[in-house]
C-alpha positions in Angstrom: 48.8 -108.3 -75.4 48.9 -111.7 -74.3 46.5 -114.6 -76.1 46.0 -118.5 -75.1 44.5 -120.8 -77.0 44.8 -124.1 -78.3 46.8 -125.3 -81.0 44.7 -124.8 -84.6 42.2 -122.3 -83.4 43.2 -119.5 -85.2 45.9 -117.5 -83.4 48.1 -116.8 -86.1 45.5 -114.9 -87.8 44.9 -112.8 -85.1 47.9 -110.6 -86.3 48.4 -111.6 -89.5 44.8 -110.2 -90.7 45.6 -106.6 -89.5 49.4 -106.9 -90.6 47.7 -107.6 -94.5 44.9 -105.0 -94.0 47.9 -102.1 -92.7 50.0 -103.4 -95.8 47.3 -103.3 -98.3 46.8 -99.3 -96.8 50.1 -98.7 -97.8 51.8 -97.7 -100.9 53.8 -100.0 -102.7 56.8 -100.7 -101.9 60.2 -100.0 -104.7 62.9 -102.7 -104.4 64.6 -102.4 -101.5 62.1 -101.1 -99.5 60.5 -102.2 -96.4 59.5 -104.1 -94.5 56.1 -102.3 -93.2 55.5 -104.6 -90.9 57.6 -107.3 -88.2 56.8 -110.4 -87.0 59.1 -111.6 -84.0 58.8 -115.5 -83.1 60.5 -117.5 -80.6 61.8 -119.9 -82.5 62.5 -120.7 -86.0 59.9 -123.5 -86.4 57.1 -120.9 -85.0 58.6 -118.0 -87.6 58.0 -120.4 -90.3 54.8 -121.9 -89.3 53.8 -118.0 -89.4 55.5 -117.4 -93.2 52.9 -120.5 -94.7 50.1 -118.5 -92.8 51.5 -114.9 -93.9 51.9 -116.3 -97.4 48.4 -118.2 -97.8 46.6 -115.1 -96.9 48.7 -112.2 -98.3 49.1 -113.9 -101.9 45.8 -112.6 -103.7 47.4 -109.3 -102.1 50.8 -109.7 -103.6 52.1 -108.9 -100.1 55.6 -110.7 -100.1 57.1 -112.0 -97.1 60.0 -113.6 -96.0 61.5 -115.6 -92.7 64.5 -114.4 -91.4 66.1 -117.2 -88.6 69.4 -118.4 -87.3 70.8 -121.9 -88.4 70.4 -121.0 -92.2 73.1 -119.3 -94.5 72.5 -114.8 -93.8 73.0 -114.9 -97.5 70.1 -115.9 -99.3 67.7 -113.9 -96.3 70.0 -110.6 -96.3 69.7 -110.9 -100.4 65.7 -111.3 -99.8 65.7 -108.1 -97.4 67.6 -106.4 -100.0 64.6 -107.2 -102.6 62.1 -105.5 -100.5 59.6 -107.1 -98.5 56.8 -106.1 -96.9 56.2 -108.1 -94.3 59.2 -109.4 -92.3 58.8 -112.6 -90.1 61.9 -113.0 -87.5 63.8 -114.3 -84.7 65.3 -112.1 -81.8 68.4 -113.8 -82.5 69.2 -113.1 -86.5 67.4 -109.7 -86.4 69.3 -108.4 -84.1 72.5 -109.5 -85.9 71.2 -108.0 -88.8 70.7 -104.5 -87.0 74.0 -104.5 -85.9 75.4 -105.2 -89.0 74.3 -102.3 -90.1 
């Protein structure tokens, strides 16, 4: 699927809203579990620009979230995967170094 629109008008929510809805159908996650759902963004400005939206609107859920990006320490983000998470946001870049550290 491919959306345009212009900057403020809501396109964020367009997958964040059924991201929270298929979380909330979920059971909850043990630590170390997850995440149910990924969020892959060009760049790291747009994965974190997501991570306020995911966060505004998945707090009264308790749905935790976290940003995963290149150009920060793997430490602290591999220690907040380890924590479980529900809802991943990420660039192609670090997740896929992640996947094949595994």
């Amino acid at each position: 699927m491919v959306g345009v629109a212009s900057t403020g008008s809501g396109k964020t929510l367009a997958y964040i809203l059924p991201s929270i809805v298929h979380i909330k159908n979920m059971p909850k996650l043990k630590r170390g579990d997850g995440p149910i759902a990924l969020i892959l963004a060009p760049t790291r400005e747009l994965a974190q620009q997501i991570k306020v939206v995911a966060d505004k609107y998945g707090a009264s859920s308790h749905i935790r979230s976290i940003c995963i990006f290149g150009g920060s320490p793997k430490g602290p983000q591999i220690r907040n995967l380890q924590q479980g998470t529900e809802l991943c946001i990420a660039t192609p870049g670090r997740m896929n170094e992640f996947l094949e550290k595994k």
